[in-house]
C-alpha positions as CSV (number, residue, x, y, z in Angstrom):
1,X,177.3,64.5,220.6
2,X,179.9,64.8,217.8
3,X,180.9,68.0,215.8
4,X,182.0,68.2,212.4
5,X,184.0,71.4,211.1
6,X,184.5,72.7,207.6
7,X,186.8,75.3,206.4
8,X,188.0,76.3,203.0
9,X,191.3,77.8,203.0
10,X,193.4,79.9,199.9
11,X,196.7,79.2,199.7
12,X,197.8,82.2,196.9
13,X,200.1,81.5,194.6
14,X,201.1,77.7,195.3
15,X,200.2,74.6,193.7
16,X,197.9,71.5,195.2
17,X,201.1,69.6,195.1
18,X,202.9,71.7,197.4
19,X,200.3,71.8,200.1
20,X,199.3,67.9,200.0
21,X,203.2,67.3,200.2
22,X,203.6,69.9,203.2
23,X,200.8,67.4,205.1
24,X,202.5,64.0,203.6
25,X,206.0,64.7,203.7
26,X,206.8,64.0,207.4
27,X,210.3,66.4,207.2
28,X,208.5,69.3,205.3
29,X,205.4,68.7,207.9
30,X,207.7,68.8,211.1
31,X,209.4,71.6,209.6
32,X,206.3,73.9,208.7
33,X,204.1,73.1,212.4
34,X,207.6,72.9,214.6
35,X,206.5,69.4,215.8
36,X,207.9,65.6,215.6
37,X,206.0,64.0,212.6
38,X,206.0,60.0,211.8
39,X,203.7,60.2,208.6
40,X,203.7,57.9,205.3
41,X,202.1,59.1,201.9
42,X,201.1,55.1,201.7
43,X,196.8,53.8,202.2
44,X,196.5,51.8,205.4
45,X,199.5,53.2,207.4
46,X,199.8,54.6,210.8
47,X,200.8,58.3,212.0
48,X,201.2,60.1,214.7
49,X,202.0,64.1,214.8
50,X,202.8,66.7,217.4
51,X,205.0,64.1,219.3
52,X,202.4,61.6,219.8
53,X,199.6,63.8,220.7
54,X,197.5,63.1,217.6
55,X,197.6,59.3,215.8
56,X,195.8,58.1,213.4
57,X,195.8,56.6,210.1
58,X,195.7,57.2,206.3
59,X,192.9,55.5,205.0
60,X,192.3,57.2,201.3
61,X,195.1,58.9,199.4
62,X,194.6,60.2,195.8
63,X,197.9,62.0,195.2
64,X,197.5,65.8,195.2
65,X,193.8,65.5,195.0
66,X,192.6,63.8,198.5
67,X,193.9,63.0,201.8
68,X,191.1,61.2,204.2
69,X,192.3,59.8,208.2
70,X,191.2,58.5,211.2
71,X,192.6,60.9,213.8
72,X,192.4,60.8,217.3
73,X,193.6,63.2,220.4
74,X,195.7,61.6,223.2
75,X,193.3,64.0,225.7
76,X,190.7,62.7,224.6
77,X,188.5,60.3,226.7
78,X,188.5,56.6,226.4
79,X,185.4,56.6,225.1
80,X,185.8,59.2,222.3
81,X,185.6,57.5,218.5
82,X,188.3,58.1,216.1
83,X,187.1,61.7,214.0
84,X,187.6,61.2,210.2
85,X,189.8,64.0,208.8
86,X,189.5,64.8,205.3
87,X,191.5,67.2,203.0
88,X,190.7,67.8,199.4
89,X,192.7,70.3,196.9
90,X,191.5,72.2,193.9
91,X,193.8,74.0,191.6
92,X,192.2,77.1,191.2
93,X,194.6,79.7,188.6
94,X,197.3,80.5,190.9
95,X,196.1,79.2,193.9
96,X,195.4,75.9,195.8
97,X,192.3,75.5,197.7
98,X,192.2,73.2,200.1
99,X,188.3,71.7,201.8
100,X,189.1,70.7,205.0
101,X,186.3,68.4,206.6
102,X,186.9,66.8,210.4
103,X,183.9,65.1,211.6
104,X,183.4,63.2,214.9
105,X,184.6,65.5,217.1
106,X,184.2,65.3,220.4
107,X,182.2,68.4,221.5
108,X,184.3,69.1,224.3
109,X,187.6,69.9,221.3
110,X,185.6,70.8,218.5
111,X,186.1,74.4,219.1
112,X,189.7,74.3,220.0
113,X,190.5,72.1,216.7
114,X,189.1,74.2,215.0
115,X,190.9,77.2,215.8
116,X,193.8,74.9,216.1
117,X,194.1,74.3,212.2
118,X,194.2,77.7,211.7
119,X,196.8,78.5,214.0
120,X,199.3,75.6,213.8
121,X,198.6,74.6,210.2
122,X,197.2,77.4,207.7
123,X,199.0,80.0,208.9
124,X,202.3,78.3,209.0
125,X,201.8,76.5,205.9
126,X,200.6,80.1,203.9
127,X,204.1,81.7,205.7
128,X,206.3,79.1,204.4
129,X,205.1,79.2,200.8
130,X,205.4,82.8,201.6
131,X,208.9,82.3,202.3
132,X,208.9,83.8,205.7
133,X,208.9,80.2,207.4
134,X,212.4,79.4,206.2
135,X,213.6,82.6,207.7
136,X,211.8,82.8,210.7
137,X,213.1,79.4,211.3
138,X,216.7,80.2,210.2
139,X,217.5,82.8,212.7
Protein backbone atom coordinates (compact mmCIF):
# COMPACT_ATOMS: atom_id res chain seq x y z
CA UNK A 1 0.00 0.00 0.00
CA UNK A 2 1.11 3.59 -0.64
CA UNK A 3 2.33 6.22 1.96
CA UNK A 4 1.98 9.73 1.83
CA UNK A 5 4.29 12.19 4.03
CA UNK A 6 3.71 15.77 5.06
CA UNK A 7 6.17 18.10 6.62
CA UNK A 8 6.16 21.73 7.18
CA UNK A 9 9.44 23.16 7.30
CA UNK A 10 10.77 27.10 8.49
CA UNK A 11 13.28 28.45 6.61
CA UNK A 12 14.15 31.83 9.00
CA UNK A 13 14.94 34.68 7.53
CA UNK A 14 14.72 33.91 3.64
CA UNK A 15 12.21 34.64 1.14
CA UNK A 16 9.79 31.97 -0.97
CA UNK A 17 11.84 32.98 -3.94
CA UNK A 18 15.06 31.77 -2.63
CA UNK A 19 13.96 28.37 -1.62
CA UNK A 20 11.67 27.58 -4.84
CA UNK A 21 14.91 28.72 -6.86
CA UNK A 22 17.30 26.53 -4.63
CA UNK A 23 14.80 23.35 -5.85
CA UNK A 24 14.43 24.90 -9.71
CA UNK A 25 17.75 26.21 -10.36
CA UNK A 26 19.65 23.02 -11.35
CA UNK A 27 23.36 24.77 -10.36
CA UNK A 28 22.05 26.23 -7.01
CA UNK A 29 20.27 22.63 -6.37
CA UNK A 30 23.55 20.65 -7.26
CA UNK A 31 25.35 23.01 -5.19
CA UNK A 32 23.11 23.00 -1.95
CA UNK A 33 22.42 18.65 -1.93
CA UNK A 34 26.25 17.92 -3.38
CA UNK A 35 24.59 15.98 -6.31
CA UNK A 36 24.41 16.16 -10.31
CA UNK A 37 21.04 17.96 -11.01
CA UNK A 38 19.36 18.16 -14.73
CA UNK A 39 16.19 20.24 -13.69
CA UNK A 40 14.04 22.93 -15.76
CA UNK A 41 11.76 25.64 -14.10
CA UNK A 42 9.50 24.88 -17.37
CA UNK A 43 5.61 22.62 -17.02
CA UNK A 44 5.90 19.26 -18.80
CA UNK A 45 9.73 18.76 -18.64
CA UNK A 46 11.79 15.97 -17.46
CA UNK A 47 14.45 15.74 -14.41
CA UNK A 48 16.42 13.70 -12.91
CA UNK A 49 18.54 14.41 -9.49
CA UNK A 50 21.17 12.68 -7.40
CA UNK A 51 22.87 11.36 -10.65
CA UNK A 52 19.98 9.61 -12.03
CA UNK A 53 18.70 8.10 -8.93
CA UNK A 54 15.49 10.08 -8.74
CA UNK A 55 13.58 11.18 -12.32
CA UNK A 56 10.60 12.60 -12.77
CA UNK A 57 8.77 15.40 -14.09
CA UNK A 58 7.42 18.93 -13.53
CA UNK A 59 3.98 18.86 -14.03
CA UNK A 60 2.58 22.29 -12.17
CA UNK A 61 4.78 25.30 -11.64
CA UNK A 62 3.34 28.54 -10.17
CA UNK A 63 6.60 30.61 -9.74
CA UNK A 64 7.50 30.96 -6.04
CA UNK A 65 4.18 29.81 -4.99
CA UNK A 66 3.98 25.83 -6.09
CA UNK A 67 6.07 23.15 -7.41
CA UNK A 68 4.05 19.75 -8.05
CA UNK A 69 6.22 16.32 -9.83
CA UNK A 70 6.06 12.92 -10.63
CA UNK A 71 9.08 11.40 -8.99
CA UNK A 72 10.25 8.07 -8.96
CA UNK A 73 13.33 6.04 -7.25
CA UNK A 74 15.69 4.03 -9.55
CA UNK A 75 15.45 1.20 -6.44
CA UNK A 76 12.35 1.06 -6.70
CA UNK A 77 10.43 -2.01 -8.09
CA UNK A 78 9.04 -2.30 -11.57
CA UNK A 79 5.90 -2.27 -10.33
CA UNK A 80 6.00 0.83 -8.07
CA UNK A 81 3.79 3.99 -9.59
CA UNK A 82 5.33 7.27 -10.02
CA UNK A 83 4.72 9.27 -6.15
CA UNK A 84 3.52 12.88 -6.81
CA UNK A 85 5.73 15.37 -5.01
CA UNK A 86 4.38 18.56 -4.14
CA UNK A 87 5.99 21.85 -2.60
CA UNK A 88 4.14 24.90 -1.71
CA UNK A 89 5.66 28.31 -0.19
CA UNK A 90 4.08 30.83 2.13
CA UNK A 91 5.71 34.09 2.91
CA UNK A 92 5.34 34.28 6.42
CA UNK A 93 7.23 37.91 7.91
CA UNK A 94 10.64 36.94 7.66
CA UNK A 95 10.39 33.55 6.86
CA UNK A 96 9.41 31.04 4.04
CA UNK A 97 7.46 28.11 4.85
CA UNK A 98 7.52 25.55 2.72
CA UNK A 99 4.37 22.31 2.81
CA UNK A 100 5.94 19.51 1.51
CA UNK A 101 3.37 16.75 0.38
CA UNK A 102 4.89 13.22 -1.37
CA UNK A 103 2.27 10.78 -1.80
CA UNK A 104 2.43 7.36 -3.43
CA UNK A 105 5.15 6.11 -1.73
CA UNK A 106 6.01 2.82 -1.82
CA UNK A 107 5.87 1.52 1.83
CA UNK A 108 8.98 -0.19 1.62
CA UNK A 109 10.90 3.90 1.17
CA UNK A 110 8.35 5.85 2.80
CA UNK A 111 10.28 6.04 5.89
CA UNK A 112 13.60 6.53 4.48
CA UNK A 113 12.23 9.55 2.19
CA UNK A 114 11.11 10.88 4.67
CA UNK A 115 14.02 11.22 6.83
CA UNK A 116 15.81 11.73 3.53
CA UNK A 117 14.28 15.30 2.96
CA UNK A 118 15.38 16.31 6.01
CA UNK A 119 18.77 15.30 5.83
CA UNK A 120 19.85 15.96 2.21
CA UNK A 121 17.38 18.90 1.58
CA UNK A 122 16.22 21.04 4.72
CA UNK A 123 19.07 20.95 6.43
CA UNK A 124 21.38 21.83 3.62
CA UNK A 125 19.16 24.29 2.17
CA UNK A 126 18.54 26.17 5.97
CA UNK A 127 22.83 26.04 6.14
CA UNK A 128 23.24 27.70 2.90
CA UNK A 129 20.85 30.56 3.51
CA UNK A 130 22.68 30.45 6.70
CA UNK A 131 25.71 30.98 5.00
CA UNK A 132 27.56 28.11 6.27
CA UNK A 133 27.03 26.06 2.99
CA UNK A 134 29.23 28.31 0.93
CA UNK A 135 31.97 27.89 3.45
CA UNK A 136 31.65 24.44 4.27
CA UNK A 137 31.87 23.97 0.56
CA UNK A 138 34.77 26.37 0.02
CA UNK A 139 37.39 24.72 2.09
Amino acid sequence: MAKTITQKVTFKNTTVKDCYDLYMNAKKHSMVTGGAVKISDKEGTQFDVYDGYITGKNLQLIKNKLIVQSWHGSDWDAGDIDSTFILLFEQKGNDAIVFVTHANLPDKHAESIDKGWYTWYWEPWKNYLAGKLMKARAM
